[in-house]
PyMOL commands that place a pseudoatom at each C-alpha (Angstrom):
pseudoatom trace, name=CA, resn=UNK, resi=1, chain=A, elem=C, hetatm=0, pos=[38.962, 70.662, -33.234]
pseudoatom trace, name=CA, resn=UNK, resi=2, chain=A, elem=C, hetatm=0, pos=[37.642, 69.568, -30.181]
pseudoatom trace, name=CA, resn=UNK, resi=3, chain=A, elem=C, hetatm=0, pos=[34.447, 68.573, -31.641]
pseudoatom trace, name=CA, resn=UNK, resi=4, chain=A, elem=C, hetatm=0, pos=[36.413, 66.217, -33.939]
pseudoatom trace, name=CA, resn=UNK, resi=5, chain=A, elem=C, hetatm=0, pos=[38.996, 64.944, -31.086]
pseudoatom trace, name=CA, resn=UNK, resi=6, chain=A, elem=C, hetatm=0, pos=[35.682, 63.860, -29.282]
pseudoatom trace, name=CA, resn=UNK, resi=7, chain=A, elem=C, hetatm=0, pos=[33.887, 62.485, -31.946]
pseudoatom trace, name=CA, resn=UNK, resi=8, chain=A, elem=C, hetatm=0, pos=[37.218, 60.673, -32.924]
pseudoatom trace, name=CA, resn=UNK, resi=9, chain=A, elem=C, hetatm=0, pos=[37.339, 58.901, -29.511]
pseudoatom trace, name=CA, resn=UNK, resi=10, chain=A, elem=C, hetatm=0, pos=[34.494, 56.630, -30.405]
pseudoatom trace, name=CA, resn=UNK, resi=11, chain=A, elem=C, hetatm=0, pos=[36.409, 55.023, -33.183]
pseudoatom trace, name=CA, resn=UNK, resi=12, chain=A, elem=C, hetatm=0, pos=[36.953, 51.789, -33.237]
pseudoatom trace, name=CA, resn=UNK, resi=13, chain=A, elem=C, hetatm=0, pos=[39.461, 51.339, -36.695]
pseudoatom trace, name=CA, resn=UNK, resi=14, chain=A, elem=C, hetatm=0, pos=[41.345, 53.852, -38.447]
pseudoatom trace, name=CA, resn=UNK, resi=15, chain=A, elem=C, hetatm=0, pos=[42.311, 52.576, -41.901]
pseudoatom trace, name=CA, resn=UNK, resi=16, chain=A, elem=C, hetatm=0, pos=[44.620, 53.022, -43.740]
pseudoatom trace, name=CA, resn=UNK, resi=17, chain=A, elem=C, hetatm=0, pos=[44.621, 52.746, -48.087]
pseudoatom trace, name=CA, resn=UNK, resi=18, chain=A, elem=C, hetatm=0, pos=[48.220, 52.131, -48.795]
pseudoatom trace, name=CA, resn=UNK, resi=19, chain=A, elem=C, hetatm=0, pos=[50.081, 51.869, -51.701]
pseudoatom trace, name=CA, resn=UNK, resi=20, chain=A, elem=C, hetatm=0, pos=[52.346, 49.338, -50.767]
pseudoatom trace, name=CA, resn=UNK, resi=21, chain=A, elem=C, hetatm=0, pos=[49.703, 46.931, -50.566]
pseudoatom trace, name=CA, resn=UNK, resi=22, chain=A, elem=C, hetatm=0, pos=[47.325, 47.958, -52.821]
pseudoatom trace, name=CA, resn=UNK, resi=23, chain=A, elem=C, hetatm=0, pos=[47.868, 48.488, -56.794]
pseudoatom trace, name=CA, resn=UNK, resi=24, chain=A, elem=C, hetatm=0, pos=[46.436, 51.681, -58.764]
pseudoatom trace, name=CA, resn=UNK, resi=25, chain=A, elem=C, hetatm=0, pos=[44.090, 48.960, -60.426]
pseudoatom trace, name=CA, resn=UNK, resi=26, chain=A, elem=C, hetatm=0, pos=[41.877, 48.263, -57.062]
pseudoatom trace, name=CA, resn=UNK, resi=27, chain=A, elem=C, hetatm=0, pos=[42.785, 51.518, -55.511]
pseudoatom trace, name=CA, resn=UNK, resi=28, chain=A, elem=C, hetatm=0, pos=[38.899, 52.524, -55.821]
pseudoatom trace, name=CA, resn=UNK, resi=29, chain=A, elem=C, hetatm=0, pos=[37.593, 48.939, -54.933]
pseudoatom trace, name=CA, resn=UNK, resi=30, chain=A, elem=C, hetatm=0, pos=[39.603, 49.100, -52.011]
pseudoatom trace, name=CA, resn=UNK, resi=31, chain=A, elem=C, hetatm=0, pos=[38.693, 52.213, -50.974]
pseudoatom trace, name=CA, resn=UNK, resi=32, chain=A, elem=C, hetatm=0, pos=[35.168, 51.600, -50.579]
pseudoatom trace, name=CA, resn=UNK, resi=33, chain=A, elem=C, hetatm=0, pos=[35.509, 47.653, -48.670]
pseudoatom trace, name=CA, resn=UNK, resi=34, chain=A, elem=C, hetatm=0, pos=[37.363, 50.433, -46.209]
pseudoatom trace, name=CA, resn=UNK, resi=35, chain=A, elem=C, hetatm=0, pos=[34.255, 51.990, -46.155]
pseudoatom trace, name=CA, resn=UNK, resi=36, chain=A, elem=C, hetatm=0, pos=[32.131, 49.634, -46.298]
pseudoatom trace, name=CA, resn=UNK, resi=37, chain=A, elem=C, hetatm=0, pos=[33.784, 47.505, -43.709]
pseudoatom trace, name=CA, resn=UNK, resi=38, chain=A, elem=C, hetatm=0, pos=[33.135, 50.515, -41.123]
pseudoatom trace, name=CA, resn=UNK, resi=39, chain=A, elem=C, hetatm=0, pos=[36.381, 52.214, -40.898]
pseudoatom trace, name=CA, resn=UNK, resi=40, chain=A, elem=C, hetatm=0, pos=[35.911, 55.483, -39.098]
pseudoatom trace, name=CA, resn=UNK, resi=41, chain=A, elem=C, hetatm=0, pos=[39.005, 57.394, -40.854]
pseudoatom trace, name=CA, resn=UNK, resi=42, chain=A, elem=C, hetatm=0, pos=[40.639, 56.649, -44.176]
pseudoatom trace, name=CA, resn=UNK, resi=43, chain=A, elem=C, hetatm=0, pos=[44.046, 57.772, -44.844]
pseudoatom trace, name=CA, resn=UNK, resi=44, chain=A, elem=C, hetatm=0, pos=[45.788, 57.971, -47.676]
pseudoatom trace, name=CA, resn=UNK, resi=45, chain=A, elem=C, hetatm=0, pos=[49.484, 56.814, -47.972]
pseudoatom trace, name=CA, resn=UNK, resi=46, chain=A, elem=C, hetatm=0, pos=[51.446, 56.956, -51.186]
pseudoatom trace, name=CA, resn=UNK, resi=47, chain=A, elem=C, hetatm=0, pos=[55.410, 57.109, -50.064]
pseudoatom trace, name=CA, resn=UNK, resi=48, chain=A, elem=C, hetatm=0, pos=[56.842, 55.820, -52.863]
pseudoatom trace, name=CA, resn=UNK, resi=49, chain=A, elem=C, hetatm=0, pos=[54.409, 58.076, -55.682]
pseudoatom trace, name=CA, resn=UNK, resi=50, chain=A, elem=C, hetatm=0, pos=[55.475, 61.507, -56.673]
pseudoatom trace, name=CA, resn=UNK, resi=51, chain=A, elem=C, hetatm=0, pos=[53.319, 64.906, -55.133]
pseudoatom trace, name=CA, resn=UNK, resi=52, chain=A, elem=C, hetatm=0, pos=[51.299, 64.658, -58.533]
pseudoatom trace, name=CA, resn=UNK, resi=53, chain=A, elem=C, hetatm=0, pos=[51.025, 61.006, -58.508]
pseudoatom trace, name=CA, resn=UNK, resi=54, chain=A, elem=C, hetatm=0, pos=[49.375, 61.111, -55.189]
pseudoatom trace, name=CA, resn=UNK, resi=55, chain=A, elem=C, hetatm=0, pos=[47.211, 63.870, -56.219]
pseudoatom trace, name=CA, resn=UNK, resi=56, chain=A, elem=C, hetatm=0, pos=[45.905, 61.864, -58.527]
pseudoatom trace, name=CA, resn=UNK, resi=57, chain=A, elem=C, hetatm=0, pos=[45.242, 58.724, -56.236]
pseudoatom trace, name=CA, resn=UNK, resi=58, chain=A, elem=C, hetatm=0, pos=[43.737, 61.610, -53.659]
pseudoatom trace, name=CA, resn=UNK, resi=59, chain=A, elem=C, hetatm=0, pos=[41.150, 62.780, -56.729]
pseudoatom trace, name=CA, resn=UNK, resi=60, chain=A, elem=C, hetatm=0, pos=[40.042, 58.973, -57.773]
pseudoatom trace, name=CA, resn=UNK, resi=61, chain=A, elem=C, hetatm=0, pos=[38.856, 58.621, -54.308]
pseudoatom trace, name=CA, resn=UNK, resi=62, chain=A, elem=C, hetatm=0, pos=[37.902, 61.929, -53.096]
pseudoatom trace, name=CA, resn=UNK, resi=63, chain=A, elem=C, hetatm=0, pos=[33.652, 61.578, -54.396]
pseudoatom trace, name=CA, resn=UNK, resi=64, chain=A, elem=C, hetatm=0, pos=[33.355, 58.669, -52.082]
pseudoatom trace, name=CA, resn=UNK, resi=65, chain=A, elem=C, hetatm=0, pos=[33.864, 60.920, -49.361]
pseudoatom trace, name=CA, resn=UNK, resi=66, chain=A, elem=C, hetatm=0, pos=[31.463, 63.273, -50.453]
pseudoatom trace, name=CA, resn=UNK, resi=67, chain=A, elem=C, hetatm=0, pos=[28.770, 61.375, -49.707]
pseudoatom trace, name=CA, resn=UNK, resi=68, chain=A, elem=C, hetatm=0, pos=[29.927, 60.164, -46.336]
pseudoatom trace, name=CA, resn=UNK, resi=69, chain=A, elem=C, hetatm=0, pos=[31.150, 61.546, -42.925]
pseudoatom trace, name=CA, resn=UNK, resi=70, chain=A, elem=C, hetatm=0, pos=[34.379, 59.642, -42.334]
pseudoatom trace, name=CA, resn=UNK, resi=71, chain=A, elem=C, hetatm=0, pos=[37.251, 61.843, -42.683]
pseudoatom trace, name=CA, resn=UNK, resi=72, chain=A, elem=C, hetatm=0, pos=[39.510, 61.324, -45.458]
pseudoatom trace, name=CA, resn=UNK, resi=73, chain=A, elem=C, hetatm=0, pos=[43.428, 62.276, -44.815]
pseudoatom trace, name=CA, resn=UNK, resi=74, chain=A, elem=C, hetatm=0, pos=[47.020, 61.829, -46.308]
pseudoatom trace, name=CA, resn=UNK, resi=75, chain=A, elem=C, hetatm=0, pos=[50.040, 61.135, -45.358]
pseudoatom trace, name=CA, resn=UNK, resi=76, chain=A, elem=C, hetatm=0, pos=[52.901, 63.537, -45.062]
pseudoatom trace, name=CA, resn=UNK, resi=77, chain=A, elem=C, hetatm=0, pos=[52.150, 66.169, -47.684]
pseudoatom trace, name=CA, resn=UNK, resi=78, chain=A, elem=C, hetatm=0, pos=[51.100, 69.061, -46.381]
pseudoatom trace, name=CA, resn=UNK, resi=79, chain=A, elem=C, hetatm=0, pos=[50.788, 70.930, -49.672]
pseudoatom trace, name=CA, resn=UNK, resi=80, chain=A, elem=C, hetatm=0, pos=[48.608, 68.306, -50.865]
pseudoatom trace, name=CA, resn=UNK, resi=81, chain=A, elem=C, hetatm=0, pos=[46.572, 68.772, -47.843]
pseudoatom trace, name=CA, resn=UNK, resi=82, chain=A, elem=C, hetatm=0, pos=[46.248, 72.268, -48.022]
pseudoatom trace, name=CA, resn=UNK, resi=83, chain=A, elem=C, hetatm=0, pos=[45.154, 72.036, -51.834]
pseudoatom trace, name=CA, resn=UNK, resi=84, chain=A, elem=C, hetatm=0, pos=[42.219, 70.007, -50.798]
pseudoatom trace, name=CA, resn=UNK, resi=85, chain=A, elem=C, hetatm=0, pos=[40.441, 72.226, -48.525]
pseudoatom trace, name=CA, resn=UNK, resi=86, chain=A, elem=C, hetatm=0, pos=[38.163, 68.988, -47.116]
pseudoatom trace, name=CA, resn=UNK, resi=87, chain=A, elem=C, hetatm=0, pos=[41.207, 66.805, -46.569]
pseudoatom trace, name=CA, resn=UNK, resi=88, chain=A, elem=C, hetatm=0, pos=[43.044, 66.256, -43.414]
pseudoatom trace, name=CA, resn=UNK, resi=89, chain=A, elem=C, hetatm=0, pos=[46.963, 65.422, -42.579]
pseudoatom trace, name=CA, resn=UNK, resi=90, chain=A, elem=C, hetatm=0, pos=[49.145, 62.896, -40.653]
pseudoatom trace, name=CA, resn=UNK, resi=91, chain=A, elem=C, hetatm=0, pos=[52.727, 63.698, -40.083]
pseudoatom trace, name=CA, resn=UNK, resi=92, chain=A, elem=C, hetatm=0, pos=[55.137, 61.873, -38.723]
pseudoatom trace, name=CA, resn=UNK, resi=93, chain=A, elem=C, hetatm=0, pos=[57.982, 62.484, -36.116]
pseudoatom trace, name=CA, resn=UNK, resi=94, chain=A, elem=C, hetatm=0, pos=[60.835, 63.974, -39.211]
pseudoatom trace, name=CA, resn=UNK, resi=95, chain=A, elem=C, hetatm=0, pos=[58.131, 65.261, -40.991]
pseudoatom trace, name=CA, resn=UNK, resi=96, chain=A, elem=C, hetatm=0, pos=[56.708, 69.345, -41.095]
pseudoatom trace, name=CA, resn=UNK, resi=97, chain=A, elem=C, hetatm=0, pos=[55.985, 70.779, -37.525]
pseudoatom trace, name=CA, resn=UNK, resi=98, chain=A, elem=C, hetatm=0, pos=[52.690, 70.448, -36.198]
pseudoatom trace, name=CA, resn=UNK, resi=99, chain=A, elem=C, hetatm=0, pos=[52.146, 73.887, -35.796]
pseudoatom trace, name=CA, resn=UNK, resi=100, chain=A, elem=C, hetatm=0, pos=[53.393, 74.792, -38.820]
pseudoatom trace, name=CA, resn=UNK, resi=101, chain=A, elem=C, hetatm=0, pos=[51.144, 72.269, -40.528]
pseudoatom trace, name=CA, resn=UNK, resi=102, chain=A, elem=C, hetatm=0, pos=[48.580, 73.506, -38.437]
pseudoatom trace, name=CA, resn=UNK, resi=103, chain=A, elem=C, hetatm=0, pos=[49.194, 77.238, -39.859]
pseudoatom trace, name=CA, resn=UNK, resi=104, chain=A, elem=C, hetatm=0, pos=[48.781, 76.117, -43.156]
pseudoatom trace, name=CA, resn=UNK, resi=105, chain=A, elem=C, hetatm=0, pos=[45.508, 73.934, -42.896]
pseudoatom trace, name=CA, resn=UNK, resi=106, chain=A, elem=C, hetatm=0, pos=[43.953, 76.683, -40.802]
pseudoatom trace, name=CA, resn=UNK, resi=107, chain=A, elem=C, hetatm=0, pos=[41.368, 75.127, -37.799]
pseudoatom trace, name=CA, resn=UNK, resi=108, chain=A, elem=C, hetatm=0, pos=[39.375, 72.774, -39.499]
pseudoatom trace, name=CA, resn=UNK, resi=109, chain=A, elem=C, hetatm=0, pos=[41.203, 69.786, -41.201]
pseudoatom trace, name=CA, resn=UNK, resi=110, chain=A, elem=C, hetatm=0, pos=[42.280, 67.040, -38.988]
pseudoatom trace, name=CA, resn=UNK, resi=111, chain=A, elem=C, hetatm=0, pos=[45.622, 66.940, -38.015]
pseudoatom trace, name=CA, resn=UNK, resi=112, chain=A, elem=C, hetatm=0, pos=[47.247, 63.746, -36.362]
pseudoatom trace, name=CA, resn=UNK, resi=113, chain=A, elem=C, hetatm=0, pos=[51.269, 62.554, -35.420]
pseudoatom trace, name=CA, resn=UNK, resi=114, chain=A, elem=C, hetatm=0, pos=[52.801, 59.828, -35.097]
pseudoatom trace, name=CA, resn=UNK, resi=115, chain=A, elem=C, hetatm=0, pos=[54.034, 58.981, -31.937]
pseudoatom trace, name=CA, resn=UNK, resi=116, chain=A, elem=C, hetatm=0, pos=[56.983, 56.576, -30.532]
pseudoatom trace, name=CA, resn=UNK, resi=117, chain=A, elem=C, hetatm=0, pos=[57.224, 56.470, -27.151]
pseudoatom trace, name=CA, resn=UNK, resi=118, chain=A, elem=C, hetatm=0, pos=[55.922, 57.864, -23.839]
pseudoatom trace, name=CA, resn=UNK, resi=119, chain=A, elem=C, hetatm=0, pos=[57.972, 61.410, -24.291]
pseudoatom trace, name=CA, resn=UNK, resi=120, chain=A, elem=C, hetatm=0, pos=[56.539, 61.504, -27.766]
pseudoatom trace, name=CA, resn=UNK, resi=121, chain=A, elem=C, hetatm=0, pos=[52.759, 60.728, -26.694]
pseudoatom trace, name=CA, resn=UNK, resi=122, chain=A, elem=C, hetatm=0, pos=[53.270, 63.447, -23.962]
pseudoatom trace, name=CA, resn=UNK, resi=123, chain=A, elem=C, hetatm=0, pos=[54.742, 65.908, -26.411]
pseudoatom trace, name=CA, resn=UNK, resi=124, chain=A, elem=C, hetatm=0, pos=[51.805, 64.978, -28.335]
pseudoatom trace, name=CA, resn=UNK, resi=125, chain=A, elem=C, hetatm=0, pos=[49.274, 65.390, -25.473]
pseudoatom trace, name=CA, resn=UNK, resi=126, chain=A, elem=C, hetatm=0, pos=[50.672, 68.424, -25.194]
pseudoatom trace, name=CA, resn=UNK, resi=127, chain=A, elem=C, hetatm=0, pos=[49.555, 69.791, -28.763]
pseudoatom trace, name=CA, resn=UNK, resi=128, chain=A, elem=C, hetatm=0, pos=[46.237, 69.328, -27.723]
pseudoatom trace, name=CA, resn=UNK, resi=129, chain=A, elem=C, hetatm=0, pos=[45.291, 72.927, -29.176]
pseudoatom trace, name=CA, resn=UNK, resi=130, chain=A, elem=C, hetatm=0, pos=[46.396, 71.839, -32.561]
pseudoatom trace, name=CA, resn=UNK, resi=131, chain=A, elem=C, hetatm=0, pos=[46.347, 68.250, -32.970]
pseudoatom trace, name=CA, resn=UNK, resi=132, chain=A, elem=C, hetatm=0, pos=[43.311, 66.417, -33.246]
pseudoatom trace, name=CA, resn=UNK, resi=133, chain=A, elem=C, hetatm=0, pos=[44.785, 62.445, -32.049]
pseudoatom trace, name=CA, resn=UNK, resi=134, chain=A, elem=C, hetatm=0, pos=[47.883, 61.158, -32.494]
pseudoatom trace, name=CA, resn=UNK, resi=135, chain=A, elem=C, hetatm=0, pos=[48.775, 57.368, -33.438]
pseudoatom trace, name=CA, resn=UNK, resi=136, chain=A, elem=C, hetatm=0, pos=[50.976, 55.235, -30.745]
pseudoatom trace, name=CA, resn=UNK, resi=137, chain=A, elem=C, hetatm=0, pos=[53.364, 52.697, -32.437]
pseudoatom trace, name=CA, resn=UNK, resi=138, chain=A, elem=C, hetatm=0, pos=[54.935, 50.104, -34.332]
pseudoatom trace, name=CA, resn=UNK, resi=139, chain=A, elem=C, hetatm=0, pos=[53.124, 48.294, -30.955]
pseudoatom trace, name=CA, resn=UNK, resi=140, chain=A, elem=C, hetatm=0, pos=[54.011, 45.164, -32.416]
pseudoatom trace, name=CA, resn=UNK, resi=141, chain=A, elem=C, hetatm=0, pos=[56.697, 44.021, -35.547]
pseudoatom trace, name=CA, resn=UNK, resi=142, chain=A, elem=C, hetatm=0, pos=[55.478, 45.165, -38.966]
pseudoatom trace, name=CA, resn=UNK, resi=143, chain=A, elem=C, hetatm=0, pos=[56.849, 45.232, -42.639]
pseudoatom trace, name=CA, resn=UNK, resi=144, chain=A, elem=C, hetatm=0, pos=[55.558, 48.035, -43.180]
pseudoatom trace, name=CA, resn=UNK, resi=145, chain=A, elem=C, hetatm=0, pos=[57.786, 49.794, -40.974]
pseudoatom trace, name=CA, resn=UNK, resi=146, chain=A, elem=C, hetatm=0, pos=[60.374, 47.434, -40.559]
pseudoatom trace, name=CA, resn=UNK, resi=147, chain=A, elem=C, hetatm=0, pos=[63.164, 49.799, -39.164]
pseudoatom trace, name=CA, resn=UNK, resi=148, chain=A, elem=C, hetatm=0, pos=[61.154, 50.978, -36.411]
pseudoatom trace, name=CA, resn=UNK, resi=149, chain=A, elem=C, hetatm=0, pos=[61.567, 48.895, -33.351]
pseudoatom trace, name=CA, resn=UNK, resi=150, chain=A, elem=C, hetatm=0, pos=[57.978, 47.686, -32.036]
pseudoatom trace, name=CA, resn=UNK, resi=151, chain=A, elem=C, hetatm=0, pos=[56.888, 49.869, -28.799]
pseudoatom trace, name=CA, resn=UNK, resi=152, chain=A, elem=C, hetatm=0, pos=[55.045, 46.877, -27.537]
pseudoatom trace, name=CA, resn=UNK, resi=153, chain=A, elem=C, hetatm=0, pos=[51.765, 46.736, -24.863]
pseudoatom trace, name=CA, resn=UNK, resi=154, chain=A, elem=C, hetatm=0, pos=[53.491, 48.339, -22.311]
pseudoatom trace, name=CA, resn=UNK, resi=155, chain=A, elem=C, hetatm=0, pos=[53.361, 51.704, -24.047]
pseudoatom trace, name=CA, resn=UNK, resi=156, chain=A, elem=C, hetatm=0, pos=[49.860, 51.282, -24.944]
pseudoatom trace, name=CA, resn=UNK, resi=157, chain=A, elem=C, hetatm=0, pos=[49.151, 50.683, -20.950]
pseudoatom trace, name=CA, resn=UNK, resi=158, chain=A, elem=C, hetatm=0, pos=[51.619, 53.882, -20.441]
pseudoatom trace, name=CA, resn=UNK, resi=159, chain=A, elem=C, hetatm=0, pos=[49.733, 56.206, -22.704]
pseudoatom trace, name=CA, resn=UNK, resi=160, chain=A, elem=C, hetatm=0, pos=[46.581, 54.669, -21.309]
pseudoatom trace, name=CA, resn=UNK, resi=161, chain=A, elem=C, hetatm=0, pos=[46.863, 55.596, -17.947]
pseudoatom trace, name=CA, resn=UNK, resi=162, chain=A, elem=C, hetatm=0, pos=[48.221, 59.602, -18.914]
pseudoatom trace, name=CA, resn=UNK, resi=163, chain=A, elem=C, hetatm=0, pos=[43.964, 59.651, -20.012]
pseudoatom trace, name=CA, resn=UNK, resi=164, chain=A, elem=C, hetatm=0, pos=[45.362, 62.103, -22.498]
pseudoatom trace, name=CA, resn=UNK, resi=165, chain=A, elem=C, hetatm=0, pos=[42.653, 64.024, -23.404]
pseudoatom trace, name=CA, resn=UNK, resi=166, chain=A, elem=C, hetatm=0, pos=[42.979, 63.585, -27.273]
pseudoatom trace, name=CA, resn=UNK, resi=167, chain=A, elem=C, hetatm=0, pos=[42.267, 60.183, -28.726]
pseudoatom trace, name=CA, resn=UNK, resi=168, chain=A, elem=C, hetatm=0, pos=[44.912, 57.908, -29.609]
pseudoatom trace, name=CA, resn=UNK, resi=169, chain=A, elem=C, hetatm=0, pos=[44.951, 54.891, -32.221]
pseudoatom trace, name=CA, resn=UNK, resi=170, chain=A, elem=C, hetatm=0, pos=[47.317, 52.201, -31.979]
pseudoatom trace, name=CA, resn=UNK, resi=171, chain=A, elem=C, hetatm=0, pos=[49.652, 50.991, -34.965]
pseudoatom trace, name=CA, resn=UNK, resi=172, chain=A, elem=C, hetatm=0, pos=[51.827, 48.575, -36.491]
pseudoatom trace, name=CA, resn=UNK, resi=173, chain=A, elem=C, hetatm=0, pos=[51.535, 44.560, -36.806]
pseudoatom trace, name=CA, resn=UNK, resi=174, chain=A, elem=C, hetatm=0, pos=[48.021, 44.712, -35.649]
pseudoatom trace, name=CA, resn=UNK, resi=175, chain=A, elem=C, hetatm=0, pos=[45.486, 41.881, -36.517]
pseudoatom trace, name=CA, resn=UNK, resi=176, chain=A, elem=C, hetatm=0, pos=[42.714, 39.794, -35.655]
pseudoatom trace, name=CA, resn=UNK, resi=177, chain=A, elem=C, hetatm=0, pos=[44.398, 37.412, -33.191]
pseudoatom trace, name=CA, resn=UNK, resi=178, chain=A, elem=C, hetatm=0, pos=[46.007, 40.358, -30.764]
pseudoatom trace, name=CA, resn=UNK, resi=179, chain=A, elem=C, hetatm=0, pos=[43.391, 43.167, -31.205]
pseudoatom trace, name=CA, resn=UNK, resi=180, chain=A, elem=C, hetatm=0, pos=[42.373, 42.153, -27.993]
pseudoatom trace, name=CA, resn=UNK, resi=181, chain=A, elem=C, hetatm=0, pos=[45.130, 42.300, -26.385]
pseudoatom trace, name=CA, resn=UNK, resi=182, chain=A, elem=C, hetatm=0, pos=[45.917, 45.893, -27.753]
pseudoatom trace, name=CA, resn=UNK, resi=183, chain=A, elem=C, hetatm=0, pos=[42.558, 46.816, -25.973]
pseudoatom trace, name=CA, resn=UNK, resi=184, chain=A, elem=C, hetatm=0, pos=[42.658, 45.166, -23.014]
pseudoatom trace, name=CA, resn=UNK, resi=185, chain=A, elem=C, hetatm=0, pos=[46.057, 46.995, -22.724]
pseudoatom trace, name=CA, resn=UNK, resi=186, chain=A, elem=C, hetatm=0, pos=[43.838, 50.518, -23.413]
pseudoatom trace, name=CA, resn=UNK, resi=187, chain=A, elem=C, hetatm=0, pos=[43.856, 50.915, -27.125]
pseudoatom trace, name=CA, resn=UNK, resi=188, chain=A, elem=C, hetatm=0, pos=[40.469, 51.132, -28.098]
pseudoatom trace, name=CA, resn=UNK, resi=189, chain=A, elem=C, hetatm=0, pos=[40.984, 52.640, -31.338]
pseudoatom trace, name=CA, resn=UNK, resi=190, chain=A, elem=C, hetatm=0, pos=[43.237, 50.445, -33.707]
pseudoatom trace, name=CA, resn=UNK, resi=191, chain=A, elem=C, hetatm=0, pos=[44.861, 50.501, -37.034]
pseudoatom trace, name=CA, resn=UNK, resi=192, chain=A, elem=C, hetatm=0, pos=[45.509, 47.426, -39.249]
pseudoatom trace, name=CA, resn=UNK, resi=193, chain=A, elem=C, hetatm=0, pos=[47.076, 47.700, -42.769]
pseudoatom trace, name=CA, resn=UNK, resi=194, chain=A, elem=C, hetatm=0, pos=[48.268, 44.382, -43.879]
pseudoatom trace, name=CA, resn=UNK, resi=195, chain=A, elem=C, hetatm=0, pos=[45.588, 42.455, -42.127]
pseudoatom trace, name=CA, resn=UNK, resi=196, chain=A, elem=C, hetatm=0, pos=[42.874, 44.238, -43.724]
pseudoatom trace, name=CA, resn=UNK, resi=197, chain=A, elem=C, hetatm=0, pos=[43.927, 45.441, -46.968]
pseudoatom trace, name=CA, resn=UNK, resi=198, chain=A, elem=C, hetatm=0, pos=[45.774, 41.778, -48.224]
pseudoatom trace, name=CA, resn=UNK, resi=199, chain=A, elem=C, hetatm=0, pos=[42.741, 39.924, -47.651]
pseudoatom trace, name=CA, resn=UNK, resi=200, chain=A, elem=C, hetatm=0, pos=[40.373, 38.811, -49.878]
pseudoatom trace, name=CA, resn=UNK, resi=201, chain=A, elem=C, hetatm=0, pos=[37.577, 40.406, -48.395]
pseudoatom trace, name=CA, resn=UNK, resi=202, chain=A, elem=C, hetatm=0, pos=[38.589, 43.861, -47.363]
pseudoatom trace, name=CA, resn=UNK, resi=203, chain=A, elem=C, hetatm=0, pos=[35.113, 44.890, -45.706]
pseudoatom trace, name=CA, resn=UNK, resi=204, chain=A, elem=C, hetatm=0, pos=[35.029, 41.688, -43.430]
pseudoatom trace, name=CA, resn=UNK, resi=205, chain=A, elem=C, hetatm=0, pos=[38.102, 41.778, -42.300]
pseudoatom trace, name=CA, resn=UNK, resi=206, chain=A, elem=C, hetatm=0, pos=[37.776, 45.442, -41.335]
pseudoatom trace, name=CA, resn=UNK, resi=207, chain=A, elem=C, hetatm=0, pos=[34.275, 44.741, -39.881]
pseudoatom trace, name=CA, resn=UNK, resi=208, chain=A, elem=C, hetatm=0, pos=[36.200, 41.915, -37.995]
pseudoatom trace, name=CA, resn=UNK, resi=209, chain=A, elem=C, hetatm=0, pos=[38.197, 44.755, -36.051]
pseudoatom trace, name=CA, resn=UNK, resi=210, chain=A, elem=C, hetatm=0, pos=[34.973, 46.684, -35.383]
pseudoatom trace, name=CA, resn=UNK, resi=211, chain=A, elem=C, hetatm=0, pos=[32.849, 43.664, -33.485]
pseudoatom trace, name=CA, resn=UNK, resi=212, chain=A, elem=C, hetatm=0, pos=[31.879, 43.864, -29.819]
pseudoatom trace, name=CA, resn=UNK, resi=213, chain=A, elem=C, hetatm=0, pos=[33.493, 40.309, -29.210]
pseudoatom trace, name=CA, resn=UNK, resi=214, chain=A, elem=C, hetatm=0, pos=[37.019, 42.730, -30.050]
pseudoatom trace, name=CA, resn=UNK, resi=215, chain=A, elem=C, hetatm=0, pos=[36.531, 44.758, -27.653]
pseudoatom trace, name=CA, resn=UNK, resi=216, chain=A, elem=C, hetatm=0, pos=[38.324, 45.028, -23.897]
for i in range(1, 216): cmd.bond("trace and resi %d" % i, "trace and resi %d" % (i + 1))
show_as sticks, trace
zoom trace
């Protein structure tokens, strides 16, 4: 895992292929702008589908991954996870236990958690020997998460200066006019869902996130 957590520090976009953006029709095509765009981690997010029902999104996607290193993972469903021996797992805070996930996927698969606050991101930090990075957020308003109260920069700067020692990606109402911001505050690593996966073209706009003139 620490192999991972290190090469995971040098990402610059996590993305995200979510189904309440995306429809089952461009599910592949969207996949691969993901890709193709340069996102460093793909996960998978289905909350609305059924366990088989994301299975089968999981499986339509799954041989692009072969052929590639970035790290495929889904979204709170551990048995899913665990099914899939190549496939990695983000939980959230009311979701399975870390280290019970952790039990379950044995060392290998990435594991990652969604984190809050400052207490969370510690708590986090503090799962160091089973988590692989953990995601800091809503920083700003989103609709994707619209009862969650946005965290705003100052967490970001908070978390920042703790230098956990796992890698952290930022989350939630992200896009192209305050990714800067979000790294200037210390989030090098970001996540964008809307922003990437409602435009027109996916890869560009993920590509966008990944450009030097983006960076703090």
């Amino acid at each position: 895992m620490q192999h991972t957590s290190k090469s995971l520090k040098q990402l610059q976009f996590y993305g995200i292929l979510d189904t309440g953006y995306v429809d089952t029709e461009r599910w592949e095509k969207k996949c691969l702008a993901l890709l193709e765009g340069g996102a460093g981690v793909v996960q998978l997010r289905a909350k609305r589908e059924s366990s088989n029902e994301r299975r089968a999104l999981l499986e339509r996607i799954l041989p692009f991954f072969e052929e590639t290193d970035v790290p495929l993972i889904v979204n709170d469903d551990l048995d899913l996870a665990v099914e899939f021996s190549s496939v990695g797992l983000h939980v959230g805070q009311d979701d399975v236990c870390p280290r019970e996930a952790r039990e379950r996927l044995g060392p290998e698969p990435i594991l990652g958690l969604s984190t809050h606050s400052l207490i969370q991101a510690r708590s986090a930090e503090a799962l160091a020997d089973i988590l692989d990075y953990f995601a800091v957020g809503p920083v700003f308003p989103t609709g994707t998460k619209p009862d969650y109260k946005a965290v705003g920069l100052d967490l970001v700067r908070e978390v920042q200066s703790m230098k956990p020692s796992l890698p952290f990606f930022c989350i939630g109402g992200i896009h192209q006019d305050n990714v800067l911001q979000v790294r200037q505050a210390g989030g090098q690593g970001v996540v964008a869902v809307s922003a990437v996966l409602c435009a027109e073209d996916t890869a560009g706009a993920v590509n966008s996130f990944c450009l030097p003139n983006f960076q703090a």
